[in-house]
N, C-alpha and C positions, 0 to 999 in steps of 0.2 A: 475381570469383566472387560469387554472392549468397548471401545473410546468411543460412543457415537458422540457426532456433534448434533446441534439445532437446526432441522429442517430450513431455517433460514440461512442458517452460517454455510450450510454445503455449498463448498464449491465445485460448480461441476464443467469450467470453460478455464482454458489456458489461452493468456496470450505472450507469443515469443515475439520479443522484440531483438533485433541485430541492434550490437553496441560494438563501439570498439574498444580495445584496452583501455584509454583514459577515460570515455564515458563511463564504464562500469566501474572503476573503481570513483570517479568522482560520484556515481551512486552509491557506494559502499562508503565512502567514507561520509556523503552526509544523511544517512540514512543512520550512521553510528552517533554523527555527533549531533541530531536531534530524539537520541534516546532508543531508535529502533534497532532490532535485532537483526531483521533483516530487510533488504531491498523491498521484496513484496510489502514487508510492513510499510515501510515508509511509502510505499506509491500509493498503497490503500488510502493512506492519510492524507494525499494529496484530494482525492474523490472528498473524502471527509470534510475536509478545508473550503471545498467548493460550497459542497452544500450545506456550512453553517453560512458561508457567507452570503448564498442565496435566502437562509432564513432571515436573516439579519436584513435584505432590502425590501422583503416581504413586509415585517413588522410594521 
């Protein structure tokens, strides 16, 4: 059976950022040693991070 995902999880927008060699790798390496598999994971997490913390001055 093929893979769909969640009409919400689709992602349908790429954004390319230019790095340079040390950039990328200082994203790979700390996108590893807080647990994520890959770069995109870890940037998502940054979005994430924002908005608990926006929940958090809400309260």
């Amino acid at each position: 059976m093929a893979n769909i995902k969640e009409p919400e999880n689709k992602k349908e927008f790429i954004i390319r950022v230019r790095v340079t060699p040390a950039e990328r790798e200082e994203f790979m390496k700390r996108a590893a040693a807080q647990g994520y598999r890959t770069v995109s994971e870890f940037i998502r997490s940054l979005l994430d991070d924002d908005k608990a913390k926006a929940d958090k001055t809400v309260s």
